[in-house]
Legacy VTK file of the C-alpha trace (Angstrom):
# vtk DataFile Version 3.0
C-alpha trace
ASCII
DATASET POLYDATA
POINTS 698 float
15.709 58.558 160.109
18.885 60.663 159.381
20.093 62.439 162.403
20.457 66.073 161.825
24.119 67.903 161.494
23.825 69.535 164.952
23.388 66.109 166.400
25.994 64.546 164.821
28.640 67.148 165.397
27.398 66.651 169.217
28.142 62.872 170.164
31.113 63.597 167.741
32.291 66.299 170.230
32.131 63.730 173.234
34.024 61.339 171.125
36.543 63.102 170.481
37.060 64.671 174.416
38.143 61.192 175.127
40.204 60.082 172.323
43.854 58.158 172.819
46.983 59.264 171.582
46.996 57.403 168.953
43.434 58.372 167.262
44.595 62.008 167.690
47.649 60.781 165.350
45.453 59.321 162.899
42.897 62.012 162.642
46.352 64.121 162.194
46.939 62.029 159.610
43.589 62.374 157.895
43.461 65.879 158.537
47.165 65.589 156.356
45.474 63.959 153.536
42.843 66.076 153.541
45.408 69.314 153.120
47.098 67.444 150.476
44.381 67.512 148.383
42.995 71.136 149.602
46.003 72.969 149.415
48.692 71.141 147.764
50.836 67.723 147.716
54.699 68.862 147.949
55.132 68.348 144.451
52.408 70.315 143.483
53.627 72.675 145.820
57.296 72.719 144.095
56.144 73.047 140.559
53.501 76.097 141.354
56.522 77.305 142.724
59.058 76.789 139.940
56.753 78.051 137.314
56.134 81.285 139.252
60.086 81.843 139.991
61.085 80.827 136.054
58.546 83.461 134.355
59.404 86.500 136.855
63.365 85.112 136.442
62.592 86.023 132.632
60.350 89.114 132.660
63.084 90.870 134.679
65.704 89.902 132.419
64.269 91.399 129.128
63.121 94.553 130.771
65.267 97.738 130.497
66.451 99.956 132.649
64.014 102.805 132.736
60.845 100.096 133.435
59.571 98.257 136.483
60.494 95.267 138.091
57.969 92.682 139.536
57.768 90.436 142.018
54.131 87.921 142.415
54.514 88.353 146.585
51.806 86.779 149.173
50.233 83.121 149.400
50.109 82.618 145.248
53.845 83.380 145.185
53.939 81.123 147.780
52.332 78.065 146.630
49.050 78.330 147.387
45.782 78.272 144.941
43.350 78.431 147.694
39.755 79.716 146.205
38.849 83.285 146.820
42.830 84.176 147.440
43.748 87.632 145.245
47.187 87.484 144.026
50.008 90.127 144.945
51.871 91.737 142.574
55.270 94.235 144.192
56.008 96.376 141.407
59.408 99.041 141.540
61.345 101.356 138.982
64.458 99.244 138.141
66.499 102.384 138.115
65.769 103.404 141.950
67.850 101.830 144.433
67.564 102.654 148.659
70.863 102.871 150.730
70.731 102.719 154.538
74.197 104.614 154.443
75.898 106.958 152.264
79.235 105.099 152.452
76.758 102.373 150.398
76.468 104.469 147.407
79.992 103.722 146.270
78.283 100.725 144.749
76.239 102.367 142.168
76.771 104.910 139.091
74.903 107.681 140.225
73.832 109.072 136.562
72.511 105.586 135.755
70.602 105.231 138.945
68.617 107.279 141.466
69.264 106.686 145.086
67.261 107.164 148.036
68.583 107.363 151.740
66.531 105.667 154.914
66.362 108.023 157.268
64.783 105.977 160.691
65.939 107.883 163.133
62.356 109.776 164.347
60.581 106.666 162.992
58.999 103.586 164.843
60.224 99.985 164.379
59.665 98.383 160.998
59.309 102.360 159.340
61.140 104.762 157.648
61.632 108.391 155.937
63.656 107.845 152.161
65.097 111.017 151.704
66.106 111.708 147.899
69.632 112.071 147.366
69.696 112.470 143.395
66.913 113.343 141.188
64.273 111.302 139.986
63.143 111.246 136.045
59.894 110.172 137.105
56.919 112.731 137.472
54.721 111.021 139.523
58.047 110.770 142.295
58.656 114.242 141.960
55.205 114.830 142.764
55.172 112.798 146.129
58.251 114.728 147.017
57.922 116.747 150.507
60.489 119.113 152.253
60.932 118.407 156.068
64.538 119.614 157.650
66.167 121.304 154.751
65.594 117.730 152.953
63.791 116.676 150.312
61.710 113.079 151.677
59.396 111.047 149.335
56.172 111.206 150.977
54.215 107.596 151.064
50.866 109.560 151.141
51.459 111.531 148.288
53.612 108.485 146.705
50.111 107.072 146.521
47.999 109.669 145.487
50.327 109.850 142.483
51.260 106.621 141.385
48.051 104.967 142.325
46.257 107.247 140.561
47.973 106.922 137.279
46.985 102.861 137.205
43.911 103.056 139.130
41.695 105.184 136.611
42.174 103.664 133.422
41.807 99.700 134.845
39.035 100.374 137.273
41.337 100.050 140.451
40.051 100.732 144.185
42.471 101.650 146.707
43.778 98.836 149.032
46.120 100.491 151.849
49.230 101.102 150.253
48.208 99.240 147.118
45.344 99.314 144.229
42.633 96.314 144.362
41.415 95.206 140.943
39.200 91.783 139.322
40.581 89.734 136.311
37.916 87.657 135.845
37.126 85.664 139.265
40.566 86.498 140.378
41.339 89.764 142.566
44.575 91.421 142.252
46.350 93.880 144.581
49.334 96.084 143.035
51.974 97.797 145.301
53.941 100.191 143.929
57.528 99.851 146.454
61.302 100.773 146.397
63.737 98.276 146.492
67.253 98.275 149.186
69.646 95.684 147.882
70.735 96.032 151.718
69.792 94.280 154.370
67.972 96.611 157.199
70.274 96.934 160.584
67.593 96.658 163.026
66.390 93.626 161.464
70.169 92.214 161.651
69.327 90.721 165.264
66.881 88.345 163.096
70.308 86.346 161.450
71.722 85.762 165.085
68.413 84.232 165.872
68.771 81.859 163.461
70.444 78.823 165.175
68.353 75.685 163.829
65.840 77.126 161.357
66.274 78.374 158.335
69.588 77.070 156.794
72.533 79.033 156.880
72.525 79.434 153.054
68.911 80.169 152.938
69.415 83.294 155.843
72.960 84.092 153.869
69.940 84.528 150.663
67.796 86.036 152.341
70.595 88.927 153.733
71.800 89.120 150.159
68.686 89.969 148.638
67.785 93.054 150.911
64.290 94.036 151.557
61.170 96.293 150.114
59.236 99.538 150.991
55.744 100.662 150.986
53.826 103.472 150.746
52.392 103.392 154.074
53.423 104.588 157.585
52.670 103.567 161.130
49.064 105.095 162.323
51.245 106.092 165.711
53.862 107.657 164.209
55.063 111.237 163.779
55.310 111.326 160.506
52.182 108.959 159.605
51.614 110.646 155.700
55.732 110.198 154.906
56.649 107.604 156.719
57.502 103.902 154.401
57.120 100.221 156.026
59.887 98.086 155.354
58.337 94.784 153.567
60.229 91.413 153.974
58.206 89.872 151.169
60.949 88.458 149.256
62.698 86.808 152.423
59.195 85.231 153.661
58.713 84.046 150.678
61.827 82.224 150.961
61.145 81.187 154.087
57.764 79.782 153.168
59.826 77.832 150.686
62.010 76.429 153.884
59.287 74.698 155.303
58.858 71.198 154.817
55.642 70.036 153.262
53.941 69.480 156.873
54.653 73.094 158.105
53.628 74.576 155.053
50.207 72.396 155.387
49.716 73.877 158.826
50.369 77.331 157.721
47.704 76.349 154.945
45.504 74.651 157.809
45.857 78.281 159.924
44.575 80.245 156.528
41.527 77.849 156.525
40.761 78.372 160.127
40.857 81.878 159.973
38.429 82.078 156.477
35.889 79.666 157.804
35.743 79.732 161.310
37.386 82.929 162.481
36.538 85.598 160.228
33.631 84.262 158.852
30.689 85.867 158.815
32.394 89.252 160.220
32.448 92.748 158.080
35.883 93.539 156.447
36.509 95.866 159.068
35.679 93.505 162.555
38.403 90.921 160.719
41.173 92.176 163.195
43.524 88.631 162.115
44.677 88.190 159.010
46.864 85.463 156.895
50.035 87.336 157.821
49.621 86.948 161.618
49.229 83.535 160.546
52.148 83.534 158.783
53.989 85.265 161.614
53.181 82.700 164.429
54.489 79.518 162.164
57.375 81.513 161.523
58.326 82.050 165.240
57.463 78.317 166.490
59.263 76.881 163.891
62.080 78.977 165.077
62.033 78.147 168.243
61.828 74.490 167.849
59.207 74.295 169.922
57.826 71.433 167.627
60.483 68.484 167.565
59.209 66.570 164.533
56.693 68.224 161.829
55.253 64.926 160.702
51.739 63.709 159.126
50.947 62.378 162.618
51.699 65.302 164.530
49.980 68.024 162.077
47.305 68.907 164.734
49.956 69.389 167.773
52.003 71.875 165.440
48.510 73.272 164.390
47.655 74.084 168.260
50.581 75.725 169.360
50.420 78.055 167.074
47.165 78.045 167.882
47.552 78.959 171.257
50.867 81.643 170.441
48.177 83.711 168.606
46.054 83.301 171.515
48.441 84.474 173.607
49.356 87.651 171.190
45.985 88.520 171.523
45.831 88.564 174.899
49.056 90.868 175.440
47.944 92.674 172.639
51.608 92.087 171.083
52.519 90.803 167.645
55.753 90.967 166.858
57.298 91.180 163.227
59.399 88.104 162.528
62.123 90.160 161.588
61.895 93.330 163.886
60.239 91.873 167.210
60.241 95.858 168.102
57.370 96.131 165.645
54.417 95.093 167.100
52.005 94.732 164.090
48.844 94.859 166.505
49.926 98.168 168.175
47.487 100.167 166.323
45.057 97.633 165.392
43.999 95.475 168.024
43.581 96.894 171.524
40.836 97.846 173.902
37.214 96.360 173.081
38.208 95.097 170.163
40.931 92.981 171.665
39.105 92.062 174.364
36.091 90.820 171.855
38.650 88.763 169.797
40.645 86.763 172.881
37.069 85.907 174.008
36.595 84.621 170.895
39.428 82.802 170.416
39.350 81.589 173.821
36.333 80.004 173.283
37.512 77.989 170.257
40.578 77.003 171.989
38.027 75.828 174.664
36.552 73.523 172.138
39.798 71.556 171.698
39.459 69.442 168.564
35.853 69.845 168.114
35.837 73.287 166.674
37.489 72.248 163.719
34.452 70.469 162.474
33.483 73.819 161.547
35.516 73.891 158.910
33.885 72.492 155.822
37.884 71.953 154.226
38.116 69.215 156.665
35.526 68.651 158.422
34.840 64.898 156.773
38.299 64.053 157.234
37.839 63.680 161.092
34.771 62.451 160.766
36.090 59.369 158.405
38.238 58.600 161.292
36.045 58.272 163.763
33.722 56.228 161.927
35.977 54.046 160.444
38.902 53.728 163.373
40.418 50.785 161.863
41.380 51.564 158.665
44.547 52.751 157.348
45.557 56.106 156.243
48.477 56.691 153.428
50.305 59.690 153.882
52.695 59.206 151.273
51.264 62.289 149.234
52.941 60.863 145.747
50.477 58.587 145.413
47.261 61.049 146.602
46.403 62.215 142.973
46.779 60.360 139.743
49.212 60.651 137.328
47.020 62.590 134.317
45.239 64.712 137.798
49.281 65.945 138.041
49.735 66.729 134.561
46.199 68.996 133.965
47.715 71.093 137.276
50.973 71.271 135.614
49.568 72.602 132.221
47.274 74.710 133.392
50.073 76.520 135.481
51.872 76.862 131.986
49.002 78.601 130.553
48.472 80.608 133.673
51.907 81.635 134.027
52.396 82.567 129.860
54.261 86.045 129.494
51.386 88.719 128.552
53.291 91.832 129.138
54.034 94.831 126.545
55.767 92.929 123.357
58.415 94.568 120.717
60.428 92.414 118.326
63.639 93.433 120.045
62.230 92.598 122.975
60.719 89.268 121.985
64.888 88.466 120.497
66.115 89.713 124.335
63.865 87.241 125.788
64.710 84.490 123.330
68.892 85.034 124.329
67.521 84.705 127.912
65.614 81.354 127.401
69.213 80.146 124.873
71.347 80.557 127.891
68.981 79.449 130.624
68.029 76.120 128.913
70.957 74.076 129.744
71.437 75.391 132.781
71.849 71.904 134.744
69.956 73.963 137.967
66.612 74.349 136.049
64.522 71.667 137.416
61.701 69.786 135.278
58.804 72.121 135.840
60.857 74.777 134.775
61.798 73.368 131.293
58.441 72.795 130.129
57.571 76.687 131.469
60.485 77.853 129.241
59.227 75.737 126.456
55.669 77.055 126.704
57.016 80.932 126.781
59.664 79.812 123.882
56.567 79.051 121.972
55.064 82.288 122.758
57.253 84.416 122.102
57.734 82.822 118.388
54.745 83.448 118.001
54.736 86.869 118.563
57.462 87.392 117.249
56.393 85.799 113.373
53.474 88.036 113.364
55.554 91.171 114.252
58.069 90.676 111.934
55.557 89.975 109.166
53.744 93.466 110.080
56.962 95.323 110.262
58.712 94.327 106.926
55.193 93.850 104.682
56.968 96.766 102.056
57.113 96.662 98.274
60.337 94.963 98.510
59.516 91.818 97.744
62.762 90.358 98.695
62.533 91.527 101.835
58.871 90.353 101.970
60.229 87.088 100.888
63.157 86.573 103.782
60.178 87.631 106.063
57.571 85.145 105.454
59.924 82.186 105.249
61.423 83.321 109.064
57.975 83.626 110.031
56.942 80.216 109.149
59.819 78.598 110.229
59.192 80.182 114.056
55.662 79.541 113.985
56.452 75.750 113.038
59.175 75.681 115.513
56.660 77.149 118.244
54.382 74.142 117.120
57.057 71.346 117.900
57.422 73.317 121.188
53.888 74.061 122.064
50.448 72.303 122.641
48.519 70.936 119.488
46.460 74.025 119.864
49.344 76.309 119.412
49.328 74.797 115.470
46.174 77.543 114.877
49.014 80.592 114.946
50.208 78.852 111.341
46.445 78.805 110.388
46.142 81.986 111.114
49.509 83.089 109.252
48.025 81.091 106.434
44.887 83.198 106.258
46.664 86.262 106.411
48.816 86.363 103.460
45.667 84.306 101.404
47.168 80.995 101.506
43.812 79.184 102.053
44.631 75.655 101.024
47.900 75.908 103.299
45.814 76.847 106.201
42.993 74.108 105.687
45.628 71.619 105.627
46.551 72.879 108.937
42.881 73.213 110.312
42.202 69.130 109.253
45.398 68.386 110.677
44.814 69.869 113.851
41.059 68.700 113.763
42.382 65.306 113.354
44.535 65.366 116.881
41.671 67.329 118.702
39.553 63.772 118.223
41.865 61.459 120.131
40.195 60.754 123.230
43.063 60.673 125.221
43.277 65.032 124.572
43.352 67.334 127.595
41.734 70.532 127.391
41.070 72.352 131.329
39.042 70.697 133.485
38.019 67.837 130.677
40.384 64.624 130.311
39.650 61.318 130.348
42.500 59.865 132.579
42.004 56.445 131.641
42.559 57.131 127.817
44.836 59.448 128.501
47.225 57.582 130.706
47.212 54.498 128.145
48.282 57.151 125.107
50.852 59.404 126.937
51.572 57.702 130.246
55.149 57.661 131.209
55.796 59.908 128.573
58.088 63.390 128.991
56.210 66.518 129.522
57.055 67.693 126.731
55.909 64.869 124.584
52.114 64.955 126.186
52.134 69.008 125.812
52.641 68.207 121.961
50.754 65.250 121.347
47.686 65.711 124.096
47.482 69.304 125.483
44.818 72.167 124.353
44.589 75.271 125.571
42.669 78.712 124.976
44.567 80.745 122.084
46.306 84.363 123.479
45.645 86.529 121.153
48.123 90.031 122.052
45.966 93.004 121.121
48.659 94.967 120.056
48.980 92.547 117.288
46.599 91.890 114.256
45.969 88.040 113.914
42.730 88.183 111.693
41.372 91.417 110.144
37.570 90.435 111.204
38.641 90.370 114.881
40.599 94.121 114.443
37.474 96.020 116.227
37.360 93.665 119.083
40.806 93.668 119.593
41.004 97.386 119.585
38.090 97.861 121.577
39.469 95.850 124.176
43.132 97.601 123.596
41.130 100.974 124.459
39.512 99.168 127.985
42.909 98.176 128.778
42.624 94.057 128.053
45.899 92.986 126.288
44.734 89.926 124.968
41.679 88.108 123.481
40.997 84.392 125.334
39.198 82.174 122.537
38.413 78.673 122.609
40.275 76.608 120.432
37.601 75.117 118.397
35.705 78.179 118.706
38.830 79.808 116.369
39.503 76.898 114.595
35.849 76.507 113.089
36.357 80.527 112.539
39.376 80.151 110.617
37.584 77.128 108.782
34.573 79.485 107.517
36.830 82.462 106.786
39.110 80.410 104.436
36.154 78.248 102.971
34.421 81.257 101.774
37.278 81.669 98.959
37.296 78.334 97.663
33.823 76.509 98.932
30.949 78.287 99.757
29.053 74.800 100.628
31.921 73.775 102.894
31.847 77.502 104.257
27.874 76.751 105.629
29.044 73.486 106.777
31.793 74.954 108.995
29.503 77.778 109.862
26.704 74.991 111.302
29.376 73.349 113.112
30.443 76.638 114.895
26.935 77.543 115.785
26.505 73.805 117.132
29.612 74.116 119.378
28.605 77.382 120.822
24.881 76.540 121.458
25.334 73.272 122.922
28.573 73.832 125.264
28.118 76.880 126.726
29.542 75.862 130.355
30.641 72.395 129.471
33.129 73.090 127.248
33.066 76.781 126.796
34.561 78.735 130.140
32.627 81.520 131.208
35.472 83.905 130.903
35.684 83.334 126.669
31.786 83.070 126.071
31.519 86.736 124.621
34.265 86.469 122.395
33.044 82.806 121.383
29.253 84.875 120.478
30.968 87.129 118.963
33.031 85.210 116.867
30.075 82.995 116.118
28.022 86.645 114.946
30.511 87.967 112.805
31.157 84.516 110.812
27.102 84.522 110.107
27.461 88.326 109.721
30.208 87.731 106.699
28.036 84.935 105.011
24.772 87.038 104.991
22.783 85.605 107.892
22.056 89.256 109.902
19.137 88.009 111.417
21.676 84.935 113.530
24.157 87.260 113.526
22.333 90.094 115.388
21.035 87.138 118.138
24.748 86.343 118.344
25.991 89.830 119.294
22.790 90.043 121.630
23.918 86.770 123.593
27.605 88.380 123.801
26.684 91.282 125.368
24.626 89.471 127.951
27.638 86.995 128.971
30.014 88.343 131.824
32.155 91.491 129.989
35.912 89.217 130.736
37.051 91.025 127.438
35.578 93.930 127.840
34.107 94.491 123.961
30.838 95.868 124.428
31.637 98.938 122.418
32.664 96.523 119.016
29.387 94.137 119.201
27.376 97.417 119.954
28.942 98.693 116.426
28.207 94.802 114.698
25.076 95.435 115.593
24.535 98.543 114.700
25.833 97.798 111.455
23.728 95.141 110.856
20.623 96.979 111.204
21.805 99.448 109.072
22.107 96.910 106.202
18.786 94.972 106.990
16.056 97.640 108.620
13.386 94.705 108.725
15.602 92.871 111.403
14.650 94.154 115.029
LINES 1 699
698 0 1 2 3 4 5 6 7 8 9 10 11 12 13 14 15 16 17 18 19 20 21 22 23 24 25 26 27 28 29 30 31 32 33 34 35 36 37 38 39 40 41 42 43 44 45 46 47 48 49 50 51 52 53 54 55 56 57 58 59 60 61 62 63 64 65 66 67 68 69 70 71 72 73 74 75 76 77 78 79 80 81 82 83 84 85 86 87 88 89 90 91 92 93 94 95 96 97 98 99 100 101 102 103 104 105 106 107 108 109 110 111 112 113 114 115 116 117 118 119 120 121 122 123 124 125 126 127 128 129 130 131 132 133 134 135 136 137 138 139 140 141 142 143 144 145 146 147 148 149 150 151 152 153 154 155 156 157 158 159 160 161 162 163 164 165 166 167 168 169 170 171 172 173 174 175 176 177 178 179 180 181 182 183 184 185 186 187 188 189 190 191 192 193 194 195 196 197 198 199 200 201 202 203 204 205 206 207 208 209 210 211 212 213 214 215 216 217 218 219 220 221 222 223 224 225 226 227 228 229 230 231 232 233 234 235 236 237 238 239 240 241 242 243 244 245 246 247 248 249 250 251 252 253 254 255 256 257 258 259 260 261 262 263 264 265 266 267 268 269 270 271 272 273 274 275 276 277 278 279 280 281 282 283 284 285 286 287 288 289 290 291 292 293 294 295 296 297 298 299 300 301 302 303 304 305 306 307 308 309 310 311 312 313 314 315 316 317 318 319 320 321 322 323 324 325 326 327 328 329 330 331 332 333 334 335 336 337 338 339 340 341 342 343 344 345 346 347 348 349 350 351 352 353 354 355 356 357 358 359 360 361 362 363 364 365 366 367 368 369 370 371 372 373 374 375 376 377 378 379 380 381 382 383 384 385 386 387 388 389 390 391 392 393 394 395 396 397 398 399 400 401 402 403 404 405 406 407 408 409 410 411 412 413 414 415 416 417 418 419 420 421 422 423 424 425 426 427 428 429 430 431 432 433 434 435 436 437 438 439 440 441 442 443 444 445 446 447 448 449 450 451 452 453 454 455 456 457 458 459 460 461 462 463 464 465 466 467 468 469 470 471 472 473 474 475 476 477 478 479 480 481 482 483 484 485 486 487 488 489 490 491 492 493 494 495 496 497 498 499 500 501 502 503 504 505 506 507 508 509 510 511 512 513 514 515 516 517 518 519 520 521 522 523 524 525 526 527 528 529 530 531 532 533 534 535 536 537 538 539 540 541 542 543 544 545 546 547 548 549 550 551 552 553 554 555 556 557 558 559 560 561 562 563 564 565 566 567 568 569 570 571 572 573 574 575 576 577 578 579 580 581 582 583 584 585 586 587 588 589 590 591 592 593 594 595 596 597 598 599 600 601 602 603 604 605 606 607 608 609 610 611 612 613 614 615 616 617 618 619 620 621 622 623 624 625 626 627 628 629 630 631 632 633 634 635 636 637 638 639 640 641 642 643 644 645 646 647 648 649 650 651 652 653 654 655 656 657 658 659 660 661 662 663 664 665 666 667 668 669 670 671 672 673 674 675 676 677 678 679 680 681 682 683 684 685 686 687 688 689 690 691 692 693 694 695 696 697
């Protein structure tokens, strides 16, 4: 008879009130392993990180002037991939800069730029007024703009009703605080509009001389160097609540999340887990009075402060519960304060009275607990339960060896495809970016991880730019033409040596466009040929046996050529194939840049569309293979987030070889999949259409 859960939690509860010293280690040690493979081993850790830093290192370089900056803030910036986390995106107008003095604006040219002044002097810790000095050539600034003292102040309430409001209605956005709240997919995003200082605040200058063991002094000399954020919201005390700005330290706690060593940064990841399964859960958005950031504050100060002489594998739990009990204690005094400006106490306005009260008892009663509470955390629960069921074996905490070698590469890959450039594209912008990557790619500071993320946006962006520059110069001078095409094949055959085997479907689909058939069936059986290895990685699907005995040991660049596929980007903005221009611009019009189709799914496409000019039986053929490979792998193979293109495609290739009756079930099924490309308009038209040619079809 199998005891039930309760039970079992119980007699482990009285275990573990009388464990030694050294089981406490070892379920530390467990609890490590367990982390590892929850949150991250270091050098999964380090390449999330590198891939993040090299793409934003290149978007900023190719913008201009006039545009925005970006910066991917919060725990995705910082390493994490936890499930259900949104990612942060800090966006500011590169031609804005804040000054804390006016002797600072020596440093700029004042017709180039447009500065703002800090103006703290009526404001609490941690806030601000920015007071315009020179005019703004953006609208929605001018609009926020508010006169208070014979000065003209930016007001952050007005800053949001007027920038928000410009990228909120057309993507479906929901106000977050001082940001916008939107889903891509399963993902949530939040977007905060900011200003940037390249100064580093005075009152948080009492921070550096704190900063005797921990972080480096070349990591604080960084972090001064790099100056600080604001935005749009002010403190709910204040006097000036609707102007005031918070000063955001994004950029230096990301670097100082990137300080940690691997066992700190598991028990800030430990402290996330906590607070999502034990401490908020089950509570309304608004009773969840702790966040991640208090999280992120309290490892911040106790690693400061040295309280913890060795962060180590066997000592993960002791580092775990004092911070633990400093949050305990904040609660209790009803006092958080901000890592860099202790004189802001982020709970002033949040967590007092009742409420406060409510939460210590809570916590109080965890702490109470000791050990035991953490059962209730399904993360890693079975971790301390393997320990004290099997006290006598061994635990390896070396995390190199926790995950296998082809487990590595998949997360390595699909961070390349994650990470791929998909902002606004122009040819000269595409040639900017291509400089960049020329004089980056030598650079002996880039580290691996960051090569092979340069290689995979090199490919991209010679992509892009062969299709572009085949648009652009398609004239009546054939010459011209001429020079065109042959540059354009020569990038997109260059992007294939860079690329994965998939990316060998952009010459396909060059082939198709200027009618060379033949040339792109020789590319389709080519490609067909390398997507039957068995050793092939596509997602989630690998077989690491075979594919450790083909590539193993190989350079990452070698295995993202010879035994990588991935889902085909195809940029809106651009026409790839004509039969796709309605879903394309459709999804334009809904604000979705790109189309995500399966591989196969386009490759079988590709394989009807040419067949139809030079063999109708091998068209049919291609055509039943297609509707095979959408029928039968609809959540195997097929991700949810490309099954109503992949119906669609499938209706429109039946559509063009005179089966309405499968075509019309095809558009059907695409509508009913989850809307990720937002085309309902286009397969509403196909089938529209296709009623209109056949009136007998219902």
């Amino acid at each position: 008879i199998y005891k039930s859960e309760t039970l079992i939690i119980q007699e482990i509860n009285s275990t573990l009130i009388i464990l030694s010293e050294t089981a406490i280690q070892r379920i530390s040690e467990s609890v490590f392993v367990g982390l590892c493979l929850k949150v991250g081993t270091s050098q999964q850790v380090a390449m999330r990180r590198d891939m993040v830093d090299i793409r934003e290192m290149v978007r900023n370089q190719v913008i201009t002037s006039d545009e925005l900056r970006e910066m991917l803030s919060g725990s995705y910036g910082e390493g994490f991939r936890l499930e259900g986390s949104d990612i942060d995106y800090m966006y500011w107008p590169n031609n804005h800069r804040v000054i804390w003095e006016l002797s600072q604006s020596q440093y700029y040219n004042t017709h180039r730029l447009t500065l703002i002044l800090c103006d703290c002097s009526d404001s609490p810790p941690g806030f601000t007024l920015l007071h315009l000095l020179t005019p703004s050539v953006y609208r929605y600034i001018q609009r926020a703009g508010v006169r208070m003292n014979n000065r003209y102040y930016i007001s952050s309430s007005k800053f949001r009703q007027t920038s928000l409001s410009a990228v909120q209605q057309p993507y479906n956005l929901t106000p977050h605080g001082p940001c916008v709240s939107g889903t891509f997919g399963t993902l949530e995003y939040d977007y905060a509009p900011c200003f940037v200082s390249d100064f580093w605040p005075p009152s948080a200058f009492s921070w550096t001389h704190r900063c005797h063991s921990w972080p480096q002094p070349h990591v604080v000399d960084d972090i001064v160097n790099n100056g600080c954020h604001f935005v749009a919201i002010g403190h709910k005390l204040g006097k000036h609540e609707d102007h005031e700005w918070r000063i955001s330290f994004s950029r230096a706690e990301q670097k100082l999340v990137y300080a940690m060593n691997h066992c700190q940064f598991l028990t800030y990841g430990l402290l996330k887990l906590i607070l999502t399964e034990i401490i908020n859960n089950g509570l309304s958005d608004d009773d969840k009075l702790l966040c991640s950031y208090h999280m992120k504050t309290a490892v911040f100060w106790v690693i400061q402060q040295n309280t913890i002489p060795h962060w180590c594998p066997q000592n993960l739990l002791g580092g775990f519960w004092v911070c633990f009990k400093l949050i305990l204690k904040w609660v209790y005094q009803g006092i958080c304060p901000n890592f860099f400006i202790p004189g802001n106490n982020m709970f002033l306005s949040k967590i007092y009275g009742v409420k406060q009260h409510q939460l210590f008892i809570r916590l109080s009663e965890l702490y109470g607990k000791g050990l035991s509470f953490l059962l209730h955390s399904p993360s890693i629960r079975s971790y301390i339960i393997y320990v004290l069921y099997n006290p006598r074996n061994s635990i390896c905490t070396d995390d190199h060896t926790l995950i296998s070698e082809a487990e590595f590469d998949k997360n390595i890959f699909e961070e390349t495809f994650l990470n791929r450039l998909k902002q606004k594209l122009d040819i000269q912008r595409c040639i900017r970016c291509l400089h960049t990557i020329e004089q980056m790619i030598g650079s002996p500071l880039l580290t691996q991880y960051q090569v092979i993320m340069l290689q995979n946006i090199t490919a991209t962006f010679l992509q892009t730019t062969a299709f572009m520059l085949h648009t652009e110069t398609y004239t009546h001078d054939n010459k011209l033409s001429y020079r065109a095409d042959k540059m354009s094949c020569y990038m997109l055959k260059l992007a294939a040596k860079f690329g994965c085997i998939t990316d060998m479907l952009y010459i396909a689909m060059y082939y198709y466009k200027t009618l060379r058939y033949m040339e792109a069936l020789y590319i389709i059986e080519m490609i067909k040929v390398k997507l039957a290895q068995l050793y092939v990685m596509y997602c989630y699907n690998v077989d690491t046996e075979m594919y450790t005995e083909a590539v193993g040991e190989q350079s990452w660049s070698t295995k993202m050529t010879q035994a990588v596929v991935g889902d085909i980007t195809l940029i809106n903005k651009i026409h790839f194939i004509s039969e796709l221009i309605p879903e394309q611009q459709c999804a334009l019009q809904n604000h979705r840049f790109f189309l995500l189709v399966h591989p196969v799914v386009l490759l079988y496409m590709l394989e009807i569309l040419c067949y139809r000019h030079v063999d109708t039986m091998r068209a049919q053929t291609a055509l039943d293979d297609l509707q095979s490979f959408v029928h039968c792998y609809q959540g195997q193979l097929i991700c949810y987030l490309t099954r109503d293109i992949s119906w669609q495609i499938l209706g429109i290739c039946q559509q063009v070889t005179g089966n309405l009756q499968a075509a019309l079930y095809s558009y059907q099924q695409s509508l009913r999949e989850v809307p990720y490309h937002n085309i309902q308009t286009a397969t509403e038209m196909r089938i529209q259409r296709v009623c209109q040619w056949n009136p007998l079809i219902n």
